[in-house]
Phi, psi and omega in degrees: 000304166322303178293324165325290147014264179305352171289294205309314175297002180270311199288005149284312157317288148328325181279347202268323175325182203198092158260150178330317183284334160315343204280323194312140156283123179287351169313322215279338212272119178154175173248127203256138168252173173286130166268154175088343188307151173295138168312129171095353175220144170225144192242153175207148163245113096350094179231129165252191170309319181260047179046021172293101194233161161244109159245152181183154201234123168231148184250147192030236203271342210276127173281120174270357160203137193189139193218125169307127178249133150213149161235163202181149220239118161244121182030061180038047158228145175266154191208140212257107208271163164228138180243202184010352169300312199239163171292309193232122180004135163247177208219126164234125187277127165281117205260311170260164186192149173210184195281335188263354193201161163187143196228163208196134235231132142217118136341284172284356167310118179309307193216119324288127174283345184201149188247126162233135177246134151193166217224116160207124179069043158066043188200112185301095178255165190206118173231149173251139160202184153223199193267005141286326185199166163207165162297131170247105105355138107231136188253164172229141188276131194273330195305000000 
């Protein structure tokens, strides 16, 4: 009887769990351009099914800017990884989260201490800052 007990409660427990990879936002996954863009440039973000994302920038054909994106789960925190921009991977802690947003924090980071994504009217907005400025982003989704 006891063991019986002790089934049932792992196996209520386990459902009741949250994995991590549920967490993701999925909102993010498609391919989105920048609206608003300077003449003469078009920015684009990429997201896939595994949270992979690409933003890069092109002036005519040449690309002028491109940055690796991923989130991915550190020590059972998810985190907005950034690549090629720094020499070495920078790391943003997803601090807030909904099914539409998330912002996601480095303190010690020069420029941006902190990223935020959210999905409105159907359109991918973004913003980068610190605590002098920030940036504003909005995308339309091409998919």
């Amino acid at each position: 009887m006891r063991a019986a007990l002790i089934i049932v409660c792992l196996i209520i427990f386990s459902s009741c769990t949250t994995r991590r990879e549920d967490l993701k936002p999925t909102f993010l996954i498609g391919n989105w351009e920048r609206l608003h863009e300077k003449e003469g440039k078009e920015t684009f973000e990429i997201w896939d099914a595994d949270f992979n994302g690409l933003g890069f920038t092109l002036k005519e054909k040449d690309t002028v800017f491109k940055e690796i994106l991923s989130i991915v789960a550190i020590n059972d925190t998810l985190t907005l990884k950034v690549e090629g921009v720094n020499p070495t991977p920078t790391l943003f802690k997803i601090t807030h989260q909904t099914d539409t947003s998330f912002v996601a924090e480095n303190p010690t980071h020069d420029f941006p201490t902190k990223i935020e994504y959210w999905l409105e009217n159907k359109q991918l907005k973004a913003k980068v800052s610190n605590k002098e400025f920030g940036i504003d982003f909005v995308f339309k989704r091409l998919d």
